[in-house]
N, C-alpha and C positions, 0 to 999 in steps of 0.2 A: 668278751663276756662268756664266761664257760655257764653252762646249764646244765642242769641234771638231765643224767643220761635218760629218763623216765618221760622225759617234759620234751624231746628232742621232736618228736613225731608233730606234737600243737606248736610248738614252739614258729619250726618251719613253715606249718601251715598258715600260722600267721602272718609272717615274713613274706610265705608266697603271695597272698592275696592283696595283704596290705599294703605293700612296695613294690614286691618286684614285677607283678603282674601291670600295675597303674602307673607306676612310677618308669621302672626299670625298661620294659616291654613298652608299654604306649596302648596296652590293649582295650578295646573297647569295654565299657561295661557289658555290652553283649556276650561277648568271648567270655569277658572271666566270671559271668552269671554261667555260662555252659560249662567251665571248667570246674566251678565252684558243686555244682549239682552232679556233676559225674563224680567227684572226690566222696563227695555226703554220700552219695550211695556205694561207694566198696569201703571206706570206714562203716557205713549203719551194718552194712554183709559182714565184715570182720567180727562185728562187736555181737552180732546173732547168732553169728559161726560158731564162737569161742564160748560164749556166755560171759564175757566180759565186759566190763564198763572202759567207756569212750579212754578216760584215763590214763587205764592202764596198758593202752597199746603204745608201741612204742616202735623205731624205726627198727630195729634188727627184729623185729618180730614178724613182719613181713618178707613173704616169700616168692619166688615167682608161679610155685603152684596156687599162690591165695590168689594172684593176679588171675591165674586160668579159672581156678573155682567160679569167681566172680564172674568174670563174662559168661560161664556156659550158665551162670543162676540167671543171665539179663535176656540170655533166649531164651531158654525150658521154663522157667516159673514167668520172668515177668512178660515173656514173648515179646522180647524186642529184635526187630531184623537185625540185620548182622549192618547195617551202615549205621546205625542205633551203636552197636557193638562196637563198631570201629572207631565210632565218636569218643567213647566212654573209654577205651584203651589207650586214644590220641590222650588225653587228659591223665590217666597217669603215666604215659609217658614223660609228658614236659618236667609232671610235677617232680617223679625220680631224674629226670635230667639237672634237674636245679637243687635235687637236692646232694647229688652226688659233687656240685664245686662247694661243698660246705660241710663234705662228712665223705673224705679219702677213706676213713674207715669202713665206710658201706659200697666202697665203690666195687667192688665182686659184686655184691646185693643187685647192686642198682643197673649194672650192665647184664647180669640174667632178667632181670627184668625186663631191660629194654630188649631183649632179644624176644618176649614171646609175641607172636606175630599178629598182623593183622590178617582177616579173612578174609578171601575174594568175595566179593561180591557180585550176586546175577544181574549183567546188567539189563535194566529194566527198559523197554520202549516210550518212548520218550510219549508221554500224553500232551495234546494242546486240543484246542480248538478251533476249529477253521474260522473263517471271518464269520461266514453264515450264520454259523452257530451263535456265536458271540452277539450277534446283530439281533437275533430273536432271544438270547437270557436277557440283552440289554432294552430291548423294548417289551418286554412281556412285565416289568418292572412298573408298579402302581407309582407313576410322579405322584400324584394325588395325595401322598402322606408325606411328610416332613421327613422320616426315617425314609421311606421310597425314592426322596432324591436324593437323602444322604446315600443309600446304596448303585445310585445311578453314578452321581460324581465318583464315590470310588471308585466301581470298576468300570469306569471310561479312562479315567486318571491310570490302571495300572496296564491296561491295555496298550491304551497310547505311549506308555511309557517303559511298559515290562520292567517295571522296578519290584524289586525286592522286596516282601511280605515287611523286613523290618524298617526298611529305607519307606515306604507307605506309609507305616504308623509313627514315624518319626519326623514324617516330611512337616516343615510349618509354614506359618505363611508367608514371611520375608521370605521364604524361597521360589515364592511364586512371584512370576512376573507375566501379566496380565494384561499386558499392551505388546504390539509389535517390538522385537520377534518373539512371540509367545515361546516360552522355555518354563520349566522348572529346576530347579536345582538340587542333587540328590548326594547324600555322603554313603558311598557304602561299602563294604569289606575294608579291613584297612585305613580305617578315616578315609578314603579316597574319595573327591569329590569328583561331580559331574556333572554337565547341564545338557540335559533332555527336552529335542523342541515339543511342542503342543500343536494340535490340529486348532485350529480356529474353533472350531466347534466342541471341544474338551476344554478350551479356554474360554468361550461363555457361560461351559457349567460350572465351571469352578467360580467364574465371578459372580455367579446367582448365588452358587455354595457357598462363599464368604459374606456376599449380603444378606441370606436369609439366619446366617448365623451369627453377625454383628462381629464379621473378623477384620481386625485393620489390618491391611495389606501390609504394613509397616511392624507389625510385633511378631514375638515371637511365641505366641498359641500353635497350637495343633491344630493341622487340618479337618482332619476327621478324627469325629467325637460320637460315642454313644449317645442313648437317650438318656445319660445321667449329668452329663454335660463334662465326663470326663476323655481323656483321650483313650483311641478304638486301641484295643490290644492285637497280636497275630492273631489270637484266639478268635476273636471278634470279627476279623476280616475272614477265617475260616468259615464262621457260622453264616456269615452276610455271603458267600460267597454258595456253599452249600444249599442254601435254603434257596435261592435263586435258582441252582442246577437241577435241583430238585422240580423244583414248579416247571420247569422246563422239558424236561426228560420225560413228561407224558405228550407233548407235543413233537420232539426231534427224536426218532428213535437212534439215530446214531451214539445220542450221547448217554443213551442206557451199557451201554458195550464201554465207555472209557471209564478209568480212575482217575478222578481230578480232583485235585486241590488249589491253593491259591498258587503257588508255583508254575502251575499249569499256564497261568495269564503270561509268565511271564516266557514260555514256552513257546506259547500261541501268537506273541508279539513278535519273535526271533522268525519263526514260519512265515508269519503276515508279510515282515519285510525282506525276507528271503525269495518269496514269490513273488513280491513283483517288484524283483531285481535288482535290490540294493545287496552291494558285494559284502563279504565277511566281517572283512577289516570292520567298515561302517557299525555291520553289526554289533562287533567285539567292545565299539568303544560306544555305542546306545547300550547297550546292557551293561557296561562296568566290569568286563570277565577280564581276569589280572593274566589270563591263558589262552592264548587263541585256539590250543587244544578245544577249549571249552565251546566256543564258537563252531568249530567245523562239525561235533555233532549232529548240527541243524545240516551240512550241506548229506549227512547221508538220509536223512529224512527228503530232502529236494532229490534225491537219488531214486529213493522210491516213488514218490510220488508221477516220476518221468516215466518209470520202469510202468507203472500203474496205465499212464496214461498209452502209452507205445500198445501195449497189451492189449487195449480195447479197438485199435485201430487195426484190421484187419489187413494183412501182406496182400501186395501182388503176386500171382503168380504167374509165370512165363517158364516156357520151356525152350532152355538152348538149342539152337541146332548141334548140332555135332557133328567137328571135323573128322573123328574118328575115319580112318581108312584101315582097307582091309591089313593090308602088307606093311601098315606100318608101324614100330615098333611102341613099344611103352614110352622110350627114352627121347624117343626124335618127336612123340606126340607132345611131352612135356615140356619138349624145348621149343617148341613151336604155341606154348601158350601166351 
């Protein structure tokens, strides 16, 4: 089917999103909701750039300097950090990768493109929360309201579980299994599935949390839902998550000094089991990391934490005797150690 050269740029974007991404790829709507939103925003930059309408752009009109324009507009105007950045670059990369097996014509275009690079990032220290802490956000928490134990069940649920901000708002309740051996069952990065045990005591609040919300164990509802009776968004788990640490942080002055988000739980949970002594591996495969790289970060956190402790324990000290003699030399001393 030939197309006008004008129509090439929507044309593909079409094809990307509609097929080759859901179809072709296997991607989650997650994925291709982030790839979709990174694209909207350096076309709506393009079309502000130029003073021109969506239309009229078209593929040989893009260059690999509009690529750079565009990420240094996503740090100076809209101050987004550079892992924000490297997101948004990851995304048109694919999209020129795919577009380049369907227009040899652009393929100079497309390979400067993909050369312009991604930026280091400062890697940041890893925030979580010690058990303690966790123990007083989690009881400082009003049962007493309807929403107060909706906010209890979830972050007991991602604690025990250190699941993923989206794999939480997605979890339902046939994935919950609420008799011995208490488990939940989680899909995450990758469709990849996983089942996660439950503490006995995270598994009676989740069975209160489905009886007080009239969830059959058996369908396929949302677990956690707003006050509108619809299901919680990331957003939502942000603000539930937030407003807790908040009420908290006049009580634990430790937790005035961290930056925590919901991710943090899921940080907090790799630490918890890290301490007391469950190996890597185990870790790698309770959180779902497709990288064992990704795991060993926590053992330099257990590094420190040794280091921490060694430090407050004051050395012995002792003083050698010493063989030193008068007459004899440096060499027959050090061979005699």
């Amino acid at each position: 089917m030939k197309v006008p050269p004008a129509n090439q740029l929507a044309f593909r974007l079409r094809g990307y999103f509609s097929d080759h991404l859901p179809r072709v790829r296997g991607m989650s709507p997650h994925t291709i909701h982030s790839y979709r939103d990174s694209l909207m925003l350096f076309v709506r930059f393009l079309t502000s750039e130029r003073k021109r309408r969506i239309q009229d752009l078209d593929l040989n009109s893009i260059e690999p300097d509009d690529v750079i324009a565009f990420l240094a507009y996503l740090e100076d105007v809209r101050k987004n950090g550079v892992t924000t950045r490297n997101v948004r670059l990851a995304a048109i990369h694919a999209f020129f990768r795919y577009v380049g097996t369907y227009h040899p014509e652009h393929l100079d275009r497309v390979q400067r493109i993909l050369t312009v690079p991604f930026k280091r990032a400062r890697q940041r220290v890893i925030e979580y929360l010690e058990r303690e802490e966790i123990e007083v956000v989690l009881s400082g928490i009003n049962r007493a309201s309807r929403d107060g134990r909706r906010d209890y069940a979830l972050l007991a649920t991602m604690f025990n579980t250190g699941a993923r901000v989206q794999e939480v708002v997605d979890l339902r309740v046939r994935d919950l299994q609420l008799i011995r051996p208490f488990q939940i069952r989680l899909f995450g990065k990758g469709k990849k599935e996983r089942f996660c045990p439950l503490w006995p005591q995270t598994a009676q609040v989740l069975r209160d949390h489905c009886r007080e919300y009239h969830l059959d164990l058996r369908s396929d509802a949302r677990v956690f839902l707003n006050h509108r009776g619809m299901p919680l968004t990331r957003f939502g788990v942000r603000y539930i998550l937030a407003k807790h640490l908040d009420r908290t942080r006049a009580e634990v002055s430790t937790l005035a000094r961290k930056r925590l988000h919901p991710h943090s739980m899921r940080h907090s949970t790799a630490v918890a089991l890290l301490t007391s002594g469950v190996d890597l591996t185990t870790i790698s495969h309770w959180l779902g990391h497709a990288n064992a790289n990704t795991t060993n970060r926590y053992a330099t956190i257990d590094l420190e934490m040794k280091r921490r402790a060694i430090a407050k324990v004051k050395p012995t000290t002792h003083r050698a005797r010493s063989s030193w003699r008068r007459n004899e030399s440096i060499l027959e001393w050090l061979e005699s150690l």
